[in-house]
PANU-268497 format. One line per 2 residues: number of its first residue (from 1); their letters; for each residue y, x, z of N, C-alpha, C. Coordinates in steps of 0.1 Angstrom, whole numbers. Example, Ala and Ser with C-alpha at 12.3 -4.5 7.8 and 13.67 -1.06 7.14 Angstrom:
! PANU-268497
1) as) -57 132 78 -45 123 78 -33 132 78 ~ -22 128 71 -11 137 71 0 129 79 $
END
This chain:
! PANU-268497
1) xx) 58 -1641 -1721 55 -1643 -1735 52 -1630 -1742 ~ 45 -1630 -1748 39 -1618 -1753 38 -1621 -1774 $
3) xx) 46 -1616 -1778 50 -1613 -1796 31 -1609 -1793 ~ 34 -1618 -1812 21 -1616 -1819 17 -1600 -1825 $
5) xx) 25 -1591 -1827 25 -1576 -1824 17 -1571 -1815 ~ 21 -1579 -1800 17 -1574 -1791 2 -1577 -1787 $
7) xx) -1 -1589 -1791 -15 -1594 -1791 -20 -1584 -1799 ~ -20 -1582 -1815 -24 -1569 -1821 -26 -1562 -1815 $
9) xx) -21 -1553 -1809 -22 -1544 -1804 -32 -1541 -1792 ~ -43 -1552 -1785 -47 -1554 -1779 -62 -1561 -1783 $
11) xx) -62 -1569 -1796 -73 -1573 -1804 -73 -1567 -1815 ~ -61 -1570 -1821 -64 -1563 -1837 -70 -1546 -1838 $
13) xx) -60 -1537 -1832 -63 -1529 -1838 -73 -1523 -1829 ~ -79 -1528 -1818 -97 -1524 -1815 -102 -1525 -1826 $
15) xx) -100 -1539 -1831 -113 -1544 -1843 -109 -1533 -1854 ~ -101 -1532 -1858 -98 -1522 -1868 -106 -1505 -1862 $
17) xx) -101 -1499 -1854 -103 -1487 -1851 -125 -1488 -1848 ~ -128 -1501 -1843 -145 -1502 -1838 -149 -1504 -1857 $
19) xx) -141 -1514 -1870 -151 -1504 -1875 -150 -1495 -1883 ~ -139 -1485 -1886 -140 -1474 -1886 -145 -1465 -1879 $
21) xx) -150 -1464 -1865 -160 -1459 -1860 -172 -1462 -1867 ~ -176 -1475 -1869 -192 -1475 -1870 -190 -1468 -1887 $
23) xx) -179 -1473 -1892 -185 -1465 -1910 -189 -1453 -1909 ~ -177 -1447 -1901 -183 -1433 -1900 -193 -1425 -1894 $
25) xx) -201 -1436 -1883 -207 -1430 -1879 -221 -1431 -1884 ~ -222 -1448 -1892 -233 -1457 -1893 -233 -1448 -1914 $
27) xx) -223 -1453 -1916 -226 -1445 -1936 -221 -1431 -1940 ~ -215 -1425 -1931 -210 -1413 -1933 -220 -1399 -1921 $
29) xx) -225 -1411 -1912 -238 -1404 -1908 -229 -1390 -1896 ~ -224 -1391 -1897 -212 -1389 -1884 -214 -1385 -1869 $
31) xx) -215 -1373 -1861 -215 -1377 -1847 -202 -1386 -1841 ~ -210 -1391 -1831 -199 -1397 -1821 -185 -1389 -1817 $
33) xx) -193 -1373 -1817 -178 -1368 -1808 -169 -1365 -1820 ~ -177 -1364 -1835 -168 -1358 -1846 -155 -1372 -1848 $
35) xx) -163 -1381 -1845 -161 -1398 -1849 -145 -1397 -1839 ~ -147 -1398 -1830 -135 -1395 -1815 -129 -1384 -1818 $
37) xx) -134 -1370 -1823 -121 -1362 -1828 -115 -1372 -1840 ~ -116 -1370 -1849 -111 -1379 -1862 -99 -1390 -1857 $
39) xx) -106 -1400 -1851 -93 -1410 -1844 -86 -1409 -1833 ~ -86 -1394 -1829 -81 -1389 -1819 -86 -1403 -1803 $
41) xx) -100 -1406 -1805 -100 -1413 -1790 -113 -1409 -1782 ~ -118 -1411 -1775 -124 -1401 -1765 -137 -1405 -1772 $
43) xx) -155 -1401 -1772 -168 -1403 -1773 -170 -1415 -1771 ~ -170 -1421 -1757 -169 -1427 -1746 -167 -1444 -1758 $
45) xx) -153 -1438 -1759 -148 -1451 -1766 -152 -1457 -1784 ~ -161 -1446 -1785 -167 -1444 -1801 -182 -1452 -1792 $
47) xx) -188 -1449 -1786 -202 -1453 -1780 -194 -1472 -1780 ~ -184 -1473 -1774 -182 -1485 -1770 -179 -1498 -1778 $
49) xx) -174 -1491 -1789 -173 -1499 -1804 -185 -1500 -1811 ~ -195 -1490 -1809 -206 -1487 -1818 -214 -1500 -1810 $
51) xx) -212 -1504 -1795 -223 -1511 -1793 -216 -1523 -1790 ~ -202 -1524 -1792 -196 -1539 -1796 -193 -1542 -1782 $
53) xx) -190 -1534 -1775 -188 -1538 -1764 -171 -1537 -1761 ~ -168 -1530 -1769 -150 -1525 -1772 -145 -1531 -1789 $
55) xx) -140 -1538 -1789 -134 -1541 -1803 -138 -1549 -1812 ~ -148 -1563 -1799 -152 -1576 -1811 -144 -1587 -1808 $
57) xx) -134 -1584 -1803 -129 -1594 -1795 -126 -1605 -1811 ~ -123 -1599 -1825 -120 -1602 -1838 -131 -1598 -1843 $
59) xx) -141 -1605 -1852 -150 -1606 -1860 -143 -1599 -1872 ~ -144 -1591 -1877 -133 -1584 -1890 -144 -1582 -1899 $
61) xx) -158 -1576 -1894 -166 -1567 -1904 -171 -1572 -1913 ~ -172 -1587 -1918 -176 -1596 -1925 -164 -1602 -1939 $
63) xx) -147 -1595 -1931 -137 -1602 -1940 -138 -1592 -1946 ~ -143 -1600 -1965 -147 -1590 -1978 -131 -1580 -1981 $
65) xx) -122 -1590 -1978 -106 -1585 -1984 -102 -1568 -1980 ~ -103 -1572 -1967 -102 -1556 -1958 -115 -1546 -1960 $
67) xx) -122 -1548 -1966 -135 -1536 -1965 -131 -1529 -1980 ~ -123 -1530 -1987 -116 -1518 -2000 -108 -1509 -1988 $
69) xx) -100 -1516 -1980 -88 -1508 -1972 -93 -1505 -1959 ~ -102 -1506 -1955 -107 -1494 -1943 -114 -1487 -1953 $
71) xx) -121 -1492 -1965 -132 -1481 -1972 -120 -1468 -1977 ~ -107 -1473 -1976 -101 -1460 -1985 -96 -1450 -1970 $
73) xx) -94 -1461 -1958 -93 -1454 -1945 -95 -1446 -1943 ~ -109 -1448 -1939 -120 -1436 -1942 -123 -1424 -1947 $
75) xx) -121 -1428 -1961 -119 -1416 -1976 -103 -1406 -1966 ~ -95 -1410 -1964 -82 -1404 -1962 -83 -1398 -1948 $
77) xx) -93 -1405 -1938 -95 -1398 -1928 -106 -1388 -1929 ~ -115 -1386 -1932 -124 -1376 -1943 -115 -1365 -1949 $
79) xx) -102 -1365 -1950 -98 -1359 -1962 -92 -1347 -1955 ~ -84 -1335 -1959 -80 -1326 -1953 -66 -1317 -1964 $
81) xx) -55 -1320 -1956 -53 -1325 -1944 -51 -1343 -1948 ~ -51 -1350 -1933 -53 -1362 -1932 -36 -1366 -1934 $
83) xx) -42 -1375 -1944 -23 -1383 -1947 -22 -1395 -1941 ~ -16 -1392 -1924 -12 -1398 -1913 -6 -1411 -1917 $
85) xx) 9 -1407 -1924 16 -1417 -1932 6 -1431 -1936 ~ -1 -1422 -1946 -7 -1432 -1952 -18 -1440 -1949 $
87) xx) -23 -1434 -1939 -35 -1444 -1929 -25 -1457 -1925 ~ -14 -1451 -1918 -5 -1460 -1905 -4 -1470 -1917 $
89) xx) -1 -1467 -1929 7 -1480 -1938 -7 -1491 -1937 ~ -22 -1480 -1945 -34 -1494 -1945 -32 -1497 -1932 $
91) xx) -35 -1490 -1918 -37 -1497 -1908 -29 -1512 -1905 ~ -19 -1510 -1908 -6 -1523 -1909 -10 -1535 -1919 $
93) xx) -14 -1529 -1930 -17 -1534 -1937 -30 -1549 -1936 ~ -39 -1538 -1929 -49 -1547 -1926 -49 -1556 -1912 $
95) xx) -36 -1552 -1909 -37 -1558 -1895 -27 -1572 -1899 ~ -18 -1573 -1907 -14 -1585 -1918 -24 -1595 -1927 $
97) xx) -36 -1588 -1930 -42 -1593 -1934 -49 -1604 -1927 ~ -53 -1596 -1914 -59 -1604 -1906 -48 -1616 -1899 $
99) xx) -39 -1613 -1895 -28 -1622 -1895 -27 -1636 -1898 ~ -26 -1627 -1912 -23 -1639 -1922 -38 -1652 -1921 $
101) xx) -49 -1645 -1919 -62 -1652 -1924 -64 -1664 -1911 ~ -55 -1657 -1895 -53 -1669 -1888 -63 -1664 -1878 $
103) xx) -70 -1652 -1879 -80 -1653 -1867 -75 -1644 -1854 ~ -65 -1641 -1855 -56 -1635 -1845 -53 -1653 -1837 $
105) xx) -47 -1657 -1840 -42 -1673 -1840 -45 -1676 -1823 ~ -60 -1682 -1823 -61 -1685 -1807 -61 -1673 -1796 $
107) xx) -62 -1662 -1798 -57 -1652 -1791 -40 -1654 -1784 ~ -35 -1655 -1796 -23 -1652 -1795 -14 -1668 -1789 $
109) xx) -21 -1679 -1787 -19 -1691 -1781 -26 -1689 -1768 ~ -31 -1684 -1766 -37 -1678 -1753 -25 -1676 -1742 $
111) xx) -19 -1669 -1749 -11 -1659 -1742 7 -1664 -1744 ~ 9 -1678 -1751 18 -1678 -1748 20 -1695 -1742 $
113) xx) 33 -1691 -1729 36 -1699 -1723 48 -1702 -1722 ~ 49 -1709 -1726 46 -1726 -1729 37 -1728 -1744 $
115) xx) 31 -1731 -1750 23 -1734 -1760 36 -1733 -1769 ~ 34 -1725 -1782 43 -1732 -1797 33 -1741 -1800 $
117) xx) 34 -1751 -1802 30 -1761 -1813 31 -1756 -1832 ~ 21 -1761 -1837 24 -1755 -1854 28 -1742 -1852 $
119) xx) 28 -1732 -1851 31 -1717 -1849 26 -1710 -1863 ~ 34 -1708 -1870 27 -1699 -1885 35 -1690 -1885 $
121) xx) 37 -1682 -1876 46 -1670 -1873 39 -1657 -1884 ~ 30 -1655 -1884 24 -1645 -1884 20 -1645 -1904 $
123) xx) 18 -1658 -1905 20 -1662 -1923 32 -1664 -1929 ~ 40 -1657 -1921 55 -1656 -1927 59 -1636 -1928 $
125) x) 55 -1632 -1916 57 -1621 -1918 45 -1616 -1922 $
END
């Protein structure tokens, strides 16, 4: 059995970290390797979100709610020095968001055995 954390960790926060790659790379006009220094992850894996091949496993780029809070992501990773703290909180933040909105959901029934039935685990925390 695998906690809905743990599924995060494995869909959510790709989708999170692919598009903060593309903002920065696609509106802030960004290289790739600057993009991979910034979120401390390799080129490689900035090329791999950029072409959706790493981090769609969640459709996110379209939910209007979270594009203020990666937009300030951004701003804060941009910023110098970078307030770590404060990324980690939106990063959490938006990864609740998504949670809550339910599209984590069949992922996370995927993966557990024996099936919960009605499971709103994740609209409670």
């Amino acid at each position: 059995m695998l906690t809905p954390c743990e599924v995060a960790v494995k869909t959510v926060s790709p989708a999170i970290r692919a598009l903060l790659a593309q903002t920065l790379v696609d509106e802030h006009k960004l290289k790739e390797t600057k993009v991979a220094e910034i979120l401390g992850i390799t080129q490689s894996a900035v090329s791999k979100y950029n072409k959706k091949v790493r981090g769609a496993t969640i459709p996110i780029e379209n939910l209007l709610e979270i594009q203020p809070i990666t937009n300030q992501m951004v701003n804060l990773l941009l910023s110098d020095p970078v307030p770590r703290l404060e990324i980690m909180n939106l990063f959490c933040q938006v990864c609740r968001l998504i949670r809550s909105k339910g599209l984590m959901c069949p992922l996370c029934q995927q993966n557990q055995k024996p099936k919960i039935d009605g499971c709103n685990f994740c609209n409670q925390h």
